[in-house]
N, C-alpha and C positions, 0 to 999 in steps of 0.2 A: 443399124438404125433405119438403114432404109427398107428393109422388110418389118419391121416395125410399124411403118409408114403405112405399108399395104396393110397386114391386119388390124390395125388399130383404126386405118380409114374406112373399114367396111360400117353398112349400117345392122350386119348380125352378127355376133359372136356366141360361141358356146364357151363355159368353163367352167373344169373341174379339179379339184387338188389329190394328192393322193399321199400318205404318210411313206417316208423313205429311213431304217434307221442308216443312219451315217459315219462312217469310222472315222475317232476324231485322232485314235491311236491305235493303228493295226497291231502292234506288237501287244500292249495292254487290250487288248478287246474292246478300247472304251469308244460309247457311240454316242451321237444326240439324236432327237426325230427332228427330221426335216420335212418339208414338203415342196412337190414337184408341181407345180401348177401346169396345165396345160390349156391352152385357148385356141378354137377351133373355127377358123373362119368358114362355113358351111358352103357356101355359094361359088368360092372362089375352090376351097376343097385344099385349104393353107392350114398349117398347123403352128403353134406355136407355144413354146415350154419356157418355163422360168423355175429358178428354185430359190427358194428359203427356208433360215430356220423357223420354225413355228409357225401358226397356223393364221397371225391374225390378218388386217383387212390392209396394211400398210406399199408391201409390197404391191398387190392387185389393186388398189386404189391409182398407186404411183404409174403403173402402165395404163387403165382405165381415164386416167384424166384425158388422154388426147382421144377417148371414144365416146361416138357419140351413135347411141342407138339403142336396140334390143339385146341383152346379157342374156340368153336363155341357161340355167343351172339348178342345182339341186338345190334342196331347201336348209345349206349352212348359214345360221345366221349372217357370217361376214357378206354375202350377198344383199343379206339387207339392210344393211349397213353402210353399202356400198349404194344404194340406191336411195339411203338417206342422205350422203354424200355429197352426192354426184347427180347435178342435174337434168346431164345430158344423157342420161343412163336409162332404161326402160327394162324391168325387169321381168322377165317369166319362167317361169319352170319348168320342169320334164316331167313328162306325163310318166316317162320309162320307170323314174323314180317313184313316182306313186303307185305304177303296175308294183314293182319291187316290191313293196310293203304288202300289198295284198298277195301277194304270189307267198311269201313267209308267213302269211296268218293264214293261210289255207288250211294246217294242223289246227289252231284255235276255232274256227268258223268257217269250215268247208262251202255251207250255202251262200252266205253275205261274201264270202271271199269270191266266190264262182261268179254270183254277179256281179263286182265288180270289175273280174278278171274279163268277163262276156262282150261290157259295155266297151271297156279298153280295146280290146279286141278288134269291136266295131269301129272305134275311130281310128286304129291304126290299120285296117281295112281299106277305108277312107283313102289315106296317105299310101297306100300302096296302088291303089285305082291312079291317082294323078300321077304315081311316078311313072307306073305303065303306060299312061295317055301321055307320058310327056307336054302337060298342061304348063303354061307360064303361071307367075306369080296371081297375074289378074283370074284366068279361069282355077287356078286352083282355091282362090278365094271364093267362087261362085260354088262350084262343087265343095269346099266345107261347108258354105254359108247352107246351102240345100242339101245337104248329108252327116255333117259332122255335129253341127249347132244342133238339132234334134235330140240326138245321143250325148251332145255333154250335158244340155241343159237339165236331160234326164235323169245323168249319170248325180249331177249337182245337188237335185232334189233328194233324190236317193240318200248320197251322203249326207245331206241335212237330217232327213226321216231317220235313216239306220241309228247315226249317232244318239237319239234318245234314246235307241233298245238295246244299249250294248254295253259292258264296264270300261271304261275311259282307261283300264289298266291293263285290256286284256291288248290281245294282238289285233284282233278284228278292232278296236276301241282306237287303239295308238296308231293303224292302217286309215283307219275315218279322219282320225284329228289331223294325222299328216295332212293328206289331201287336202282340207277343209282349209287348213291355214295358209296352204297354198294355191287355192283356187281363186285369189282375183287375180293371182300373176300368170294364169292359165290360159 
């Protein structure tokens, strides 16, 4: 409870769930899916696992109430869910995740994937310049504010533009929409 305490007091958390199948009888082979939640306090560099059966927004709610901040996570609905929820919650996204999608449509749309694999590139450039400078939280917000903000907002348009030239079914199409529906938590 008391490391609880600590991660759940931070003001940023990461987290991510992963399916685990689960033996409910080793000698019959029989299993359910479970899943492993992990939550990652960044700052402090704390880790923290919970597990359940099934995937929905109960359990992560139930430790979530005592947080109050920034959730950065991938785009499972239960996150925003959880940020319908929960007032205290502020949610954004992983950009890694959006690289993802485009990195897998690369066979669909080699050029539209390439740029947006470019643009990513450049802001995770960005974040490697301040861990280098070892910059605090203040000057690293000046250095995206002056390097990073150019290239997403770039990166933003783009994704609006691309989206009208592409099938909504193909992989480059489903790579744009991701991003797209998760670009105000970006």
């Amino acid at each position: 409870e008391a490391y609880k305490k600590v991660i759940f007091g931070s003001f940023y958390l990461q987290m991510d769930e992963t399916r685990l199948k689960v033996l409910e009888d080793a000698k019959k082979g029989k299993a359910h899916l479970g899943f492993l939640w992990a939550v990652f306090d960044p700052i402090n560099r704390l880790p923290f696992f919970f597990y359940q059966v099934g995937r929905d927004h109960k359990g992560p709610k139930k430790l979530l109430q005592r947080f109050a901040g920034v959730l950065q996570c991938d785009g499972f609905s239960v996150y925003e869910t959880l940020n319908a929820k929960l007032d205290a919650l502020a949610l954004m996204n992983c950009m890694a995740h959006i690289r993802r999608e485009f990195f897998d449509a690369q066979g669909n749309d080699p050029e539209r994937a390439a740029t947006a694999l470019t643009l990513i590139k450049l802001l995770y450039q960005v974040e490697e310049k301040a861990r280098q400078m070892g910059l605090s939280a203040e000057l690293r917000l000046e250095l995206r504010l002056k390097e990073s903000k150019p290239v997403f907002d770039t990166f933003g348009e783009w994704l609006r533009t691309e989206y009208n030239k592409v099938t909504p079914a193909s992989a480059i199409g489903k790579a744009i929409q991701y991003a797209l529906n998760r670009w105000k938590n970006m």
